[in-house]
Structures are given as C-alpha cells and as structure tokens.
FITI-977539 format. One record per residue (C-alpha): residue number from 1; x, y, z. Coordinates in nm, 2 decimals. Example, Ala and Ser with C-alpha at 12.3 -4.5 7.8 and 13.67 -1.06 7.14 Angstrom:
2
   resi        x        y        z
      1     1.23    -0.45     0.78
      2     1.37    -0.11     0.71
! end
This chain:
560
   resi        x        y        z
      1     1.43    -2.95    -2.28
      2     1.57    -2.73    -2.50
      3     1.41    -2.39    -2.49
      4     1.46    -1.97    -2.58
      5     1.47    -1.70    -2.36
      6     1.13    -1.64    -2.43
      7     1.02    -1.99    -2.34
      8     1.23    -1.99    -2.03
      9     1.06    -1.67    -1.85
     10     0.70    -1.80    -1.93
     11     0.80    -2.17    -1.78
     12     0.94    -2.02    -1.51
     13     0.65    -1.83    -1.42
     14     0.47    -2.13    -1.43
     15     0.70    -2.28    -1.17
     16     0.63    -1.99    -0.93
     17     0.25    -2.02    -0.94
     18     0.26    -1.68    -1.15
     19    -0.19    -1.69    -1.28
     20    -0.17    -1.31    -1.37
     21     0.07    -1.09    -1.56
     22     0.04    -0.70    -1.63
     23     0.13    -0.59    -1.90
     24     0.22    -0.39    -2.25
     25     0.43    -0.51    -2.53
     26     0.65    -0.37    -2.77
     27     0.93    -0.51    -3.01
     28     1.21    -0.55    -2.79
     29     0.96    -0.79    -2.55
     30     0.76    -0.97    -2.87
     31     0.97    -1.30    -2.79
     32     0.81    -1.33    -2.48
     33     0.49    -1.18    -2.56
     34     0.50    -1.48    -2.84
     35     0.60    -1.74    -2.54
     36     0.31    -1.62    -2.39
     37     0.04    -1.63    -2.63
     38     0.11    -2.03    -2.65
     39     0.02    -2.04    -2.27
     40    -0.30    -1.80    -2.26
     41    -0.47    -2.09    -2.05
     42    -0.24    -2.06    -1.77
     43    -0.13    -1.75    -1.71
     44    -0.39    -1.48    -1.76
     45    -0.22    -1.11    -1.92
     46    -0.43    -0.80    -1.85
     47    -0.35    -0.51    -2.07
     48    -0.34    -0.23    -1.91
     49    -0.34     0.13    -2.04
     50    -0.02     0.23    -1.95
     51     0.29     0.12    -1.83
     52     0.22     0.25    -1.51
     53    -0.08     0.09    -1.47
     54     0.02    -0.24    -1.52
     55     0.34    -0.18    -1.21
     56     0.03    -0.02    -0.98
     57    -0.17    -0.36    -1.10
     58     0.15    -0.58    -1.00
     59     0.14    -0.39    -0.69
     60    -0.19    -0.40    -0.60
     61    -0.22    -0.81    -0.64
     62     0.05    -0.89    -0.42
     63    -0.08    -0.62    -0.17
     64    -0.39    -0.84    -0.17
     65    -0.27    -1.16    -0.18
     66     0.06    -1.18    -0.01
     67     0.17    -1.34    -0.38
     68     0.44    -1.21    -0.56
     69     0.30    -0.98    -0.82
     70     0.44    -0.98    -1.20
     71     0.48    -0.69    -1.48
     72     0.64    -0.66    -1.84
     73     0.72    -0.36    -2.03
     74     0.91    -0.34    -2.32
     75     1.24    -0.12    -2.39
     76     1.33     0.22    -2.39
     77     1.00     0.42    -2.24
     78     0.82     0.15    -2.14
     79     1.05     0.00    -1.90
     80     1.06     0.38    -1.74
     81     0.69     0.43    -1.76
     82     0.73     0.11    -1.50
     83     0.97     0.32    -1.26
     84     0.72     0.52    -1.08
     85     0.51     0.19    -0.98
     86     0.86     0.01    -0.87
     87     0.90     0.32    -0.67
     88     0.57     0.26    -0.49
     89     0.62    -0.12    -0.41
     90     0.96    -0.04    -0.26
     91     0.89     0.23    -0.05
     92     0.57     0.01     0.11
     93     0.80    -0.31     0.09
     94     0.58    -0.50    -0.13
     95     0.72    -0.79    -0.33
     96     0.69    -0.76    -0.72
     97     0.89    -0.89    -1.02
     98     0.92    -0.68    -1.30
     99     1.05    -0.83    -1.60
    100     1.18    -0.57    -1.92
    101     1.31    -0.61    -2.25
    102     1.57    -0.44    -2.37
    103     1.77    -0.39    -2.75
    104     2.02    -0.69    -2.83
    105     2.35    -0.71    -2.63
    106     2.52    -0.61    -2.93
    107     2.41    -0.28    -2.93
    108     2.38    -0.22    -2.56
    109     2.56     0.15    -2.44
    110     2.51     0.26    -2.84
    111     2.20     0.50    -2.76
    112     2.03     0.24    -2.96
    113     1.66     0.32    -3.05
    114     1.45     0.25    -2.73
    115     1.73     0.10    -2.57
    116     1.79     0.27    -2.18
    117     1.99     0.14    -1.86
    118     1.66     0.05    -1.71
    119     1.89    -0.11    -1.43
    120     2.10     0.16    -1.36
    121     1.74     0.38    -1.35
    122     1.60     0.13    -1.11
    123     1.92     0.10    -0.88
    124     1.80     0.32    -0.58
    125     1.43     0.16    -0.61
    126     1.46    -0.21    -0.63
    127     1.58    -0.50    -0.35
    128     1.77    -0.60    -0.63
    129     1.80    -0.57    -1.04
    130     1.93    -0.83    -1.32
    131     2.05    -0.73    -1.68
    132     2.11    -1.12    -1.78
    133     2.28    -1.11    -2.13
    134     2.35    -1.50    -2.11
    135     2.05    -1.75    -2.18
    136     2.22    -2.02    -2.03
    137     2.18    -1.80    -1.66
    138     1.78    -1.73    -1.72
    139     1.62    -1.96    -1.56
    140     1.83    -1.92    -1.19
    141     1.83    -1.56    -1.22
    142     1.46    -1.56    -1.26
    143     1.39    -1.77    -0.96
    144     1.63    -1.55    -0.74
    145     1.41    -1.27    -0.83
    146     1.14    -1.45    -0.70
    147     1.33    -1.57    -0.36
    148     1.48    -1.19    -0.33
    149     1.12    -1.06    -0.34
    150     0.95    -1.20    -0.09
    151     1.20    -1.30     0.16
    152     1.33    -1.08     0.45
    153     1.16    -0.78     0.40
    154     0.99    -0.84     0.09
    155     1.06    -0.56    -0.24
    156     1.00    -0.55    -0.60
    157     1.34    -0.68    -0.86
    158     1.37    -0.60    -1.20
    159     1.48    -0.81    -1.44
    160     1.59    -0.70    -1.77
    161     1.64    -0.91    -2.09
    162     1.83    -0.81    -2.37
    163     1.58    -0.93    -2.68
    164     1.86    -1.17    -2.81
    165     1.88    -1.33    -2.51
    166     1.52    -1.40    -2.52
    167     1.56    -1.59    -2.88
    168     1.88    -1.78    -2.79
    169     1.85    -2.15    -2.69
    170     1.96    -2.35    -2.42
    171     1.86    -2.63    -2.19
    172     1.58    -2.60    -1.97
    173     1.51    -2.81    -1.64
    174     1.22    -2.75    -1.46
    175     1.24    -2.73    -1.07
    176     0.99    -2.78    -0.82
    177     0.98    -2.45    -0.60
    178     0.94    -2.45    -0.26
    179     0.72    -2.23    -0.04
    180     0.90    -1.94     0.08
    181     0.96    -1.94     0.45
    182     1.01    -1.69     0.67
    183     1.32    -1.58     0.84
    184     1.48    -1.83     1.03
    185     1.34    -1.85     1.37
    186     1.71    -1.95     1.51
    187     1.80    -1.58     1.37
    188     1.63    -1.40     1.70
    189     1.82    -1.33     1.95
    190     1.68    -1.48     2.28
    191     1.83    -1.19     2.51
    192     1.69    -0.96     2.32
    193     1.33    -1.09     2.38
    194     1.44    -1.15     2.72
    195     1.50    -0.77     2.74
    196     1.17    -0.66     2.56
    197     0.99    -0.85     2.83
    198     1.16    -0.71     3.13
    199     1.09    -0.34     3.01
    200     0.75    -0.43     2.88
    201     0.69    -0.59     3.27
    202     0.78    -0.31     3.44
    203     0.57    -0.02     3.22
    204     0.29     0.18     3.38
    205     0.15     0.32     3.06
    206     0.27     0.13     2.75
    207     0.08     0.22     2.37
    208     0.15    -0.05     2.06
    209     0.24     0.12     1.77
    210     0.12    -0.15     1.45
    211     0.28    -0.05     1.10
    212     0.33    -0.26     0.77
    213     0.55    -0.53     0.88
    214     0.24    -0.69     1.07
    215     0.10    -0.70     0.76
    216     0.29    -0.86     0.56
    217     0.42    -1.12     0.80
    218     0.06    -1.24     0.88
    219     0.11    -1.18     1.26
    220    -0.30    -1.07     1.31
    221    -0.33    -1.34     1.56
    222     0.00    -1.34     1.73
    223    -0.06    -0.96     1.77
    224    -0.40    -0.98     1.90
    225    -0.23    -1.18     2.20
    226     0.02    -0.97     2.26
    227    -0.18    -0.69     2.32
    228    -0.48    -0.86     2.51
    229    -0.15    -0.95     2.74
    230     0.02    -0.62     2.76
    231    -0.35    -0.49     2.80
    232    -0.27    -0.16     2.56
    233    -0.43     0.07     2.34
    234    -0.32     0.04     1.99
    235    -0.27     0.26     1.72
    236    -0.15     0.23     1.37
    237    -0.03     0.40     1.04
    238    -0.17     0.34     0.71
    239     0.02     0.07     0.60
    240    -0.04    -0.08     0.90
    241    -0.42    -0.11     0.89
    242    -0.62    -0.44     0.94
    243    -0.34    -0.63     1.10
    244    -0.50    -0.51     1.41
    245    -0.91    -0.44     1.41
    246    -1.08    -0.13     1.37
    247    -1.34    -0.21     1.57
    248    -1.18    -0.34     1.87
    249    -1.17    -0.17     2.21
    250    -0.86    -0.11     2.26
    251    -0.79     0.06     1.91
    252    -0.79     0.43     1.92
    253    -0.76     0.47     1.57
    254    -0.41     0.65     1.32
    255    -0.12     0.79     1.48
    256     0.05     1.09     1.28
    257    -0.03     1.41     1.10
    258    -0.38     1.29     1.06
    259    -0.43     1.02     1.37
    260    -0.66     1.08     1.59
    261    -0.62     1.32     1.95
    262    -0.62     1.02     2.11
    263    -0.36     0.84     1.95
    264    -0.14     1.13     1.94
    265    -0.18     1.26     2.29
    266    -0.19     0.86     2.45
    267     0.18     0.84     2.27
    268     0.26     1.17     2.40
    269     0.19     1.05     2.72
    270     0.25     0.68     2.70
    271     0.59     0.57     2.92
    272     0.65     0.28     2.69
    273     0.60     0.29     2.33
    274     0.62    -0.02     2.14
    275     0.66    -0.02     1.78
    276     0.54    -0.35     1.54
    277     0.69    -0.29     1.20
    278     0.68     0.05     1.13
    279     0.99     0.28     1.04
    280     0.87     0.60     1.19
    281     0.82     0.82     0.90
    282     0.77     1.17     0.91
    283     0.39     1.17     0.89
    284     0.38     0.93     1.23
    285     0.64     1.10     1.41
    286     0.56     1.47     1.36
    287     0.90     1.65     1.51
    288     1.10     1.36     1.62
    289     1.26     1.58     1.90
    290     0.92     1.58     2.04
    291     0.79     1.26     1.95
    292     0.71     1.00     2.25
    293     0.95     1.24     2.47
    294     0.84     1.07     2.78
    295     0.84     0.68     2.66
    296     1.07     0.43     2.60
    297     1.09     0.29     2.27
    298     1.09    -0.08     2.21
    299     1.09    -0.21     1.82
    300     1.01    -0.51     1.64
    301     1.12    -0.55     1.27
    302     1.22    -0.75     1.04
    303     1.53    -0.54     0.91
    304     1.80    -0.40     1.18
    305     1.85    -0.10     0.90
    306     1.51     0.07     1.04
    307     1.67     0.05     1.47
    308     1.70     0.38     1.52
    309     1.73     0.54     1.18
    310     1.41     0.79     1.26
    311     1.41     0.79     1.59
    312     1.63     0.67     1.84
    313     1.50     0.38     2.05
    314     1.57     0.19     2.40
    315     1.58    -0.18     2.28
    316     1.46    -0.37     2.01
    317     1.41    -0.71     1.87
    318     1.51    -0.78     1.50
    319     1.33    -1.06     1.34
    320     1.01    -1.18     1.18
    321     0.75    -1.06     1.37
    322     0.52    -1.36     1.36
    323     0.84    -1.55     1.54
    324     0.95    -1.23     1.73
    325     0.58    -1.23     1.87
    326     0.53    -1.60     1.94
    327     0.88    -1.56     2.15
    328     0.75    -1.27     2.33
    329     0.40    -1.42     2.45
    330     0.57    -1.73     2.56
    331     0.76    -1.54     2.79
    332     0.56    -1.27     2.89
    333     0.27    -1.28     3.21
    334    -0.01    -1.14     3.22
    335     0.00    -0.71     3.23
    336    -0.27    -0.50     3.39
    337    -0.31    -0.14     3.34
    338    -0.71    -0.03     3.44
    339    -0.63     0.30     3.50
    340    -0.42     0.40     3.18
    341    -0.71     0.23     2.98
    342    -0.94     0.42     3.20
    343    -0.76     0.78     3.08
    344    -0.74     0.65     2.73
    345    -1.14     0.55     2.68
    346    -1.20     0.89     2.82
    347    -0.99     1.07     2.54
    348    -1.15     0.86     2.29
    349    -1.47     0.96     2.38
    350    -1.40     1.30     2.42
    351    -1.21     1.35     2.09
    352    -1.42     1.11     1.84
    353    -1.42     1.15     1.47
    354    -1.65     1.42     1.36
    355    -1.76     1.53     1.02
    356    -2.05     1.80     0.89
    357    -2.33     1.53     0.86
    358    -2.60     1.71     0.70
    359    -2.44     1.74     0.31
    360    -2.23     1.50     0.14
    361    -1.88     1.48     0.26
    362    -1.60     1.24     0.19
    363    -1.63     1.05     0.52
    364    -2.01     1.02     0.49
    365    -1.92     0.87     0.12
    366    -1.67     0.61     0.31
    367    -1.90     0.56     0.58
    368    -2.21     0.46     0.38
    369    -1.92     0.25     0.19
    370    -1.84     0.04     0.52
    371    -2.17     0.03     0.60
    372    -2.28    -0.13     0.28
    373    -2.00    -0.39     0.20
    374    -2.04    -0.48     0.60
    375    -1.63    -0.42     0.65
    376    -1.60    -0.66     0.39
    377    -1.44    -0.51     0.12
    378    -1.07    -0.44    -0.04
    379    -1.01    -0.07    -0.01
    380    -0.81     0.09    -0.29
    381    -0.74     0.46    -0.23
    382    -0.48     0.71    -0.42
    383    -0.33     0.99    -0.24
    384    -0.44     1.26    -0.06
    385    -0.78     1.40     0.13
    386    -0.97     1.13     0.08
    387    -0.72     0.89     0.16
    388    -0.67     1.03     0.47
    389    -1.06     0.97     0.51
    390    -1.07     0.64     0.40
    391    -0.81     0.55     0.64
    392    -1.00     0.72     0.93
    393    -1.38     0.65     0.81
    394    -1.34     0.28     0.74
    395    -1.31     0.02     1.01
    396    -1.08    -0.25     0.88
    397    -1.06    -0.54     1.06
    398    -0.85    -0.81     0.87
    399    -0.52    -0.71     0.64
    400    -0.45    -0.67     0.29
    401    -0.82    -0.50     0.27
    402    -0.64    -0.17     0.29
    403    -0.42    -0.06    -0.02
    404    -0.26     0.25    -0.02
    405     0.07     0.42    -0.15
    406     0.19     0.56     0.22
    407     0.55     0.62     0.15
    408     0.59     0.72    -0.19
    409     0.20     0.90    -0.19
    410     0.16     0.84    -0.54
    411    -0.11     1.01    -0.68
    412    -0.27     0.78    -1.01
    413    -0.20     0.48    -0.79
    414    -0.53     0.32    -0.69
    415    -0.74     0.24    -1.01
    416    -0.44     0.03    -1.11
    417    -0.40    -0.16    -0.80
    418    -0.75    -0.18    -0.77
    419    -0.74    -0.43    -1.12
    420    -0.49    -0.59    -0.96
    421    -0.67    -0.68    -0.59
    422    -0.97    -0.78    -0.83
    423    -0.78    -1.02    -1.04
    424    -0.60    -1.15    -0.67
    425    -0.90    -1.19    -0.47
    426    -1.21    -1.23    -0.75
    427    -1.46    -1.32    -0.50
    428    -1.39    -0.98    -0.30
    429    -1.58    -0.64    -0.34
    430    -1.32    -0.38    -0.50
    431    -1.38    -0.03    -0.42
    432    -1.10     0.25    -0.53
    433    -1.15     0.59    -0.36
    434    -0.99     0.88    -0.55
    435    -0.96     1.23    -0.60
    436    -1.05     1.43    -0.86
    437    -0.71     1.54    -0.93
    438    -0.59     1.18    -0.89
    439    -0.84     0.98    -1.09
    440    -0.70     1.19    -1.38
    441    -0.36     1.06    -1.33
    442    -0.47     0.72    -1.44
    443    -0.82     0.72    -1.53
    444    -0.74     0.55    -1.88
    445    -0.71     0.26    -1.71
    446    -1.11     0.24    -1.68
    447    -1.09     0.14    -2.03
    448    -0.91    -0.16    -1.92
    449    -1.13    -0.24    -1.66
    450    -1.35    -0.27    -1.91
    451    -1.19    -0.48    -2.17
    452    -1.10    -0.73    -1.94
    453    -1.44    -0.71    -1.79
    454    -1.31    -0.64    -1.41
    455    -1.61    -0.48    -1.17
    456    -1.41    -0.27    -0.96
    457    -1.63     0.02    -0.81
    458    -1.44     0.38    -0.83
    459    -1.57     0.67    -0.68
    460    -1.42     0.99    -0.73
    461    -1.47     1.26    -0.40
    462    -1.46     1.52    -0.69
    463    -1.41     1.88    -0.54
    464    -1.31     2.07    -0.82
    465    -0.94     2.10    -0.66
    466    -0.63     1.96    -0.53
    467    -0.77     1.96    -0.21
    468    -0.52     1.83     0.04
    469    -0.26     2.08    -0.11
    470    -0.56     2.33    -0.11
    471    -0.58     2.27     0.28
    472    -0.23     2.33     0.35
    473    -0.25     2.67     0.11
    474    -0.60     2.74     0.31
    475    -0.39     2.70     0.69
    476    -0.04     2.82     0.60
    477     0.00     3.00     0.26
    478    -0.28     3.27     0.33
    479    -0.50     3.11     0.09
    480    -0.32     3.13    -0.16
    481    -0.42     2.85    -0.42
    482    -0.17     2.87    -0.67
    483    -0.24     2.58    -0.93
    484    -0.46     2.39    -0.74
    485    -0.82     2.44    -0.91
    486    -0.93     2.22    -1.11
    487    -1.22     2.49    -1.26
    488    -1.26     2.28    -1.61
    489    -1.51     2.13    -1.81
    490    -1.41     1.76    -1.75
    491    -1.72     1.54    -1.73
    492    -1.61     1.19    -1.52
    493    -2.02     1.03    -1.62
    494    -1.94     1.10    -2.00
    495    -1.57     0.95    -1.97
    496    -1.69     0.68    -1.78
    497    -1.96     0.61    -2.07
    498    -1.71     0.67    -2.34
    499    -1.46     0.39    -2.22
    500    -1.79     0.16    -2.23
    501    -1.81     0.18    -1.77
    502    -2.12     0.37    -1.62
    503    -2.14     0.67    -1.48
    504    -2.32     0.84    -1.21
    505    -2.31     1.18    -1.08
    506    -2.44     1.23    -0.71
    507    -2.49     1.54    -0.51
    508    -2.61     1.43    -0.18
    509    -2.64     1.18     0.05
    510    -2.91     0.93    -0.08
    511    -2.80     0.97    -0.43
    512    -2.48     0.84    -0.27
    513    -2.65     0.56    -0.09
    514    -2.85     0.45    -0.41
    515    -2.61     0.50    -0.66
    516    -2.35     0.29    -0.46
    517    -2.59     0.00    -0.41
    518    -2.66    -0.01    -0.76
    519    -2.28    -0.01    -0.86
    520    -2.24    -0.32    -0.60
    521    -2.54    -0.51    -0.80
    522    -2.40    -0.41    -1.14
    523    -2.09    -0.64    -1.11
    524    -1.87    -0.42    -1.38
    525    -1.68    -0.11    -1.39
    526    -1.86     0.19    -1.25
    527    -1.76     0.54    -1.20
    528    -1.92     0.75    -0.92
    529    -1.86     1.09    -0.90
    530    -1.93     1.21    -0.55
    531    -2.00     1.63    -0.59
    532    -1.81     1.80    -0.24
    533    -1.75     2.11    -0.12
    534    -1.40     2.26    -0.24
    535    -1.28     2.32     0.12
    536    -1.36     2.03     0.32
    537    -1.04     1.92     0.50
    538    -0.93     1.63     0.67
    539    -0.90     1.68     1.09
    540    -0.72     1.65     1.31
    541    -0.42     1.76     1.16
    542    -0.08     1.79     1.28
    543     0.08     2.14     1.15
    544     0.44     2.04     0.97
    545     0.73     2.08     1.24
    546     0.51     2.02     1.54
    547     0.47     1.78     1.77
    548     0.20     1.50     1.75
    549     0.09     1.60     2.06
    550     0.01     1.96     1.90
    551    -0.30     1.82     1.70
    552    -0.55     2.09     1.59
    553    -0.93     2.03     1.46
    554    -1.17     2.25     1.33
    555    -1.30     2.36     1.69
    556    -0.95     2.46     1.77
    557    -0.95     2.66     1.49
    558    -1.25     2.83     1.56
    559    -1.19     2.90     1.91
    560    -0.88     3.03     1.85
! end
C-alpha cells in the first residue's frame, strides 16, 4: 500500500485500537486532519477548546481506561499549548501519545512562522520524543511511541511531524499489534523477594503504604491478599486511591500533608513501612528526616530510579507489582498482629474526619456526591482545597475512578480529563470537582462538552478565593491575602447557559442534594455552583517542614 504521512499516522492508529483523538488543527497538521476526516467512522476526534484541553482530555482517558490516550496539535503555539498537559501525564506516569505538526524540513531552525523545537521543549517532560523528517520511518516510529508509553512505567511521547513528511509517499504494511505485556516476570530478582519476606516475617507493627504504581499495574486483587496476609493497616496517597478500598477495615485513610492523624501517627509509629508504588513525594513524607524514623522501609516498584531517591530505604523489590506481589504471597505465611490493629482502630476512632455539618461545606458537597452515585462514579477533581476533600470525603473502592493531577497539581486540569474519562468509560457517571479559581483556568472547555454532547457533571466549591493558598496565608503569612480574592462579578449559571450547559446556583445543603440529582437525571453538561464560606480549610494539615507525625486540626488550633 502505498500511502502519505498523513495516511500513515491515521492507519496506524487504527492498528493500536486508537477510538478517540483530542484535538485542534491548524495548517501545519491539515494533512492529517484530511487523513482523518476520511475515517470519521472509526476514530472519533473531539474538539476541544484549547490545546490544553485536548492533552488533559488524552490524559484523562487513559487515566480511566488503562488505554493509551492520543492528542494533535498543530505547530508553533499549539504544540506548546500541549506542554503543560504532557507535563501532567509525566509527572503521574500516565501513558499518552502526543502527535504535532510542525513547518516542512526545509525550513526547520529558520524561525519559520509557527515553526518551534517542540522536541527540544518537551525533552525534560516526555519518556521519550520523535522529530521523524523521513516518511519511509513513520510507521515504526509511531508504534514505538505506542510500546514506549505504556511499558515499564508507563509516560506520555511526543511525536512531531514535519508537514512535508506528512504528504510524502511511501509503502505502507499493516501489522498486527500485540497486547502489551508487562515487565518480564524473569526480571525479579528471587533473593530480593526472599528478603522482603524475611523482614516482613519478623515485623511487630508493619503499615502498607499504596501509591500509583498499584494502579496502573492492576494489582487490586494481588494487594488485597497481601495485606489480609501481613494483617496491616493501609494507607495511601492520591494517586494511589482505589487500588485498595475506602471502605475497608483496615484502611485508615491519606498519608501526608493532608492524611489523616491516623495514618500519619500509625507510620510514625509503625516498625516496618512498606511502600507499593509510590515515590515519596514531599506532600507524603513531610520532613524526610523525620519521616517513618522508627520503621524499616521496604519498596515495591516498577522503576529502580525511585530506591531511595526521597528517602532512604532498607530493602526493596524492583519489578511489576502485579508479579512482585504474586512472588511475595507465594512465599509469605500467614502474619498476625491483634494488638497493633487494636492501637490503630482506636486512633481511627478517635481522630475521624470531621467537618462543620450544619451549612454547606465542600465535604458535605462530596459526601452527598458518594452518597448519590453509591461509590460508583469517576471522580475528576483539579487542584487544591477541594481536591484535598474529594480525596478525603469520597470512599473509592475500585481504581481509575480517582483522577487527579498529584505531582504536577495543575490547576485547569479536571474539566478536560473529565471529557476524556467520559469518552473512555461512557457507561460511567462523570463528576469534576473544582475550584472556583480552577474552573476558570479551563472553563471554555464546557463549550465542548457541549458540542460533542458529553454529560459530565461539574460542580464548582465556589468561595470567592484561592482558597488553599488563602489557608496557608490565613496559618502562616498573618493573613495576609495578597492576590488571592477572587471579589468579581463572574456569574458561573450565566456562563454555563451561554455555552448552551445548565446552570445552578446552590446555597445550602438541600439545594445541593436536589440540584445534584437533577444534574445526574439530565444526562448533559451541567454546571453547579456550590456557594462556601471563604475560609473553610481542609484538616488535618501538616505545617511545611514538619514531621507527619506533627498533624494539626482545627481543635488543635483552638486549644492552643
């Protein structure tokens, strides 16, 4: 078959099950966006907004469905309106391809209109990037995109094609992909498992410690037998929610900054610590001098870059963690720890989640959301306060139902995912939770939601301010809140209108309640806008430079 550039990308797409591409065009990508329009019936495009959008909507779909998700952008400034998103998906390890046009190879390096070094920009932030400036290598250099993205520890690639390229012909032979399998099982090391079991054998009080990685190597049930035979309490960090349940026993809810007392102080305390796919960032670990001072450490990942990079550790095991676990329960009897699990129920119910229940708050708004989708929903959130509640507020009990940026925090994140967990999973309940100051980031892309007739629900915990940097200028900059209200005139029920969604305003708790069952019979784009109080704060909180184990809450504060 003799095909262009063009022709080439969108076949190849086909051959890696690609159903949904994000998207905006421009001159330097028309080739494709030509290739395209001739296979409308396979491949669905959603036009987003903005650049950005359409990387958070890549991003968002393979959050969802473990699937590789897929963007184009054209040259110049839309191939950097794209960086931001890439950012996102590399930081939380999620596998996307993003594929950008750029000027012909002729005028490459001549400051060409729209033309940039989107590769060279994308360098730090990608698993791996492609300029391809020879037709004839298209076709293998797409599917090693593909294979980089989603094997090992999975990562967004770029691609970038100059437009030339993408009308040049050459042969084309289709190839029949296979599934991607995970690391190679023969690539554990044996005495290394051998090892984890000996120390986890001989611990008194050991805490698992569930991050990403458990995710996104579907280890949920491998997991759950581990730590029924370690008999531990568990904890997690955001991107680690729903590999383990929320509303098992044994789960004492998020470690870190905003974790709860009793995960903090159990790890504090615990004399074994053992870590499933996280990296120990700063918002687990507090002060790493201080953090887990009295356990051993014992880590499972994927990627021997993340042993000891944070923290230093006592052993670990690098592998899969599907395979690393299945090794580990085959080997490991039966633990018993009563009394440790005796101390640890105790601080759970002496340190529960509280809230002010008696106005509308943002974790009565998530609340009343879990209670009405029954846990059986995608959560979308973007950064910040309510984040922090959504993670706390919502019992998730299976993965990929929590999406959330948790390294790179980007604010304007969610309503773009949110399309894309829609598109992914269209039989699921979509619900974005954002902040006021987020949803402005990207709240054009309600007009997309729109035109492509996509019913996600997003409600906006609207308090007039930045409010998690308002909380840390309320605790440690003497109130000071420099350029952090947001005292405007901006209406979110008449925007909502005005990009054809509905709209509805709510100031307590059974507007909430109504107005959120409505939006779930509606089945299109709605916009709620939740009315808070400016200084609600998330607790516990963990003040920056402190230990874990020095968790304050609002009593603290006012006994104090």
């Amino acid at each position: 078959m003799h095909l262009t550039g063009a022709e080439i990308v969108i076949e190849c797409l086909k051959e890696q099950g690609v159903d949904t591409v994000f998207g905006y065009p421009g001159g330097a990508i028309l080739n494709v966006y030509d290739a395209l329009y001739k296979h409308s019936d396979e491949i669905r495009h959603i036009l987003t907004s903005h650049e950005q959008g359409a990387a958070h909507a890549a991003d968002g779909y393979a959050r969802a469905t473990g699937k590789v998700g897929v963007c184009f952008a054209t040259s110049g400034p839309g191939a950097t309106n794209l960086v931001t998103g890439i950012a996102t998906a590399y930081m939380d390890s999620i596998p996307v391809v993003a594929i950008t046009c750029n000027v012909g190879v002729s005028l490459l390096g001549k400051d060409s209109f729209q033309e940039i070094d989107i590769a060279g920009i994308t360098m730090p932030i990608t698993k791996h990037n492609y300029i391809v400036k020879d037709v004839s290598k298209l076709a293998e250099t797409i599917r090693k995109a593909f294979r980089i993205a989603q094997t090992g520890r999975p990562g967004p690639v770029l691609i970038d094609i100059p437009k030339d390229v993408t009308g040049n012909k050459t042969e084309y032979k289709p190839v029949k992909i296979e599934p991607v399998l995970p690391m190679d099982p023969q690539d554990i090391c044996q005495k290394d498992v051998d090892t984890a079991v000996a120390i986890i054998s001989k611990a008194k009080r050991p805490y698992i410690f569930v991050g990403g990685g458990a995710v996104l190597s579907g280890a949920s049930d491998e997991l759950m037998e581990f730590v029924n035979k370690v008999d531990a309490p568990v904890t997690d960090s955001l991107m680690g929610k729903g590999a383990f349940p929320g509303t098992n026993s044994r789960y004492t809810g998020m470690l870190g900054m905003h974790g709860t007392k009793t995960s903090n102080y159990g790890v504090s305390e615990c004399d074994l610590l053992i870590v499933i796919g996280a990296r120990f960032s700063d918002r687990v670990t507090g002060n790493t001098k201080k953090f887990a001072k009295n356990a051993k450490i014992l880590q499972f990942d994927i990627d021997a870059a993340e042993m000891n990079k944070n923290v230093l550790i006592t052993d670990g095991v690098v592998g899969d963690l599907k395979e690393v676990l299945k090794r580990v329960n085959e080997k490991l009897e039966q633990q018993s720890h009563p009394d440790w699990m005796k101390k640890i129920q105790q601080y759970k119910e002496k340190y529960p989640l509280t809230y002010h229940t008696n106005v509308l708050t943002g974790p009565f708004v998530v609340e009343e959301i879990y209670k009405q989708t029954h846990g059986d929903a995608i959560i979308v959130t973007e950064v910040g306060q309510h984040q922090m509640w959504a993670a706390q507020f919502y019992q998730y009990t299976k993965p990929r139902t929590f999406l959330t940026s948790g390294g790179l925090g980007t604010m304007g994140y969610g309503l773009g995912a949110s399309l894309g967990a829609k598109m992914g999973c269209p039989d699921k309940l979509v619900v974005n939770i954002a902040g006021d100051g987020c949803f402005r980031m990207n709240m054009n892309e309600i007009a997309t939601a729109v035109r492509h007739q996509i019913p996600v629900i997003q409600v906006v915990i609207n308090n007039h301010v930045l409010g998690m940097v308002r909380q840390w200028q309320n605790l440690f900059y003497e109130q000071r809140y420099s350029a952090t209200v947001l005292n405007d005139a901006v209406d979110f029920v008449k925007l909502a209108e005005a990009m054809g969604a509905k709209g509805i305003r709510v100031t307590t708790q059974e507007e909430f309640k109504e107005a959120f069952a409505e939006a779930v019979k509606m089945n299109a784009p709605v916009v709620i806008d939740c009315q808070i109080d400016s200084d609600d704060k998330v607790w516990p909180m963990v003040a920056p430079g402190a230990a874990i184990s020095e968790a304050f809450d609002e009593n603290d504060i006012s006994h104090s």
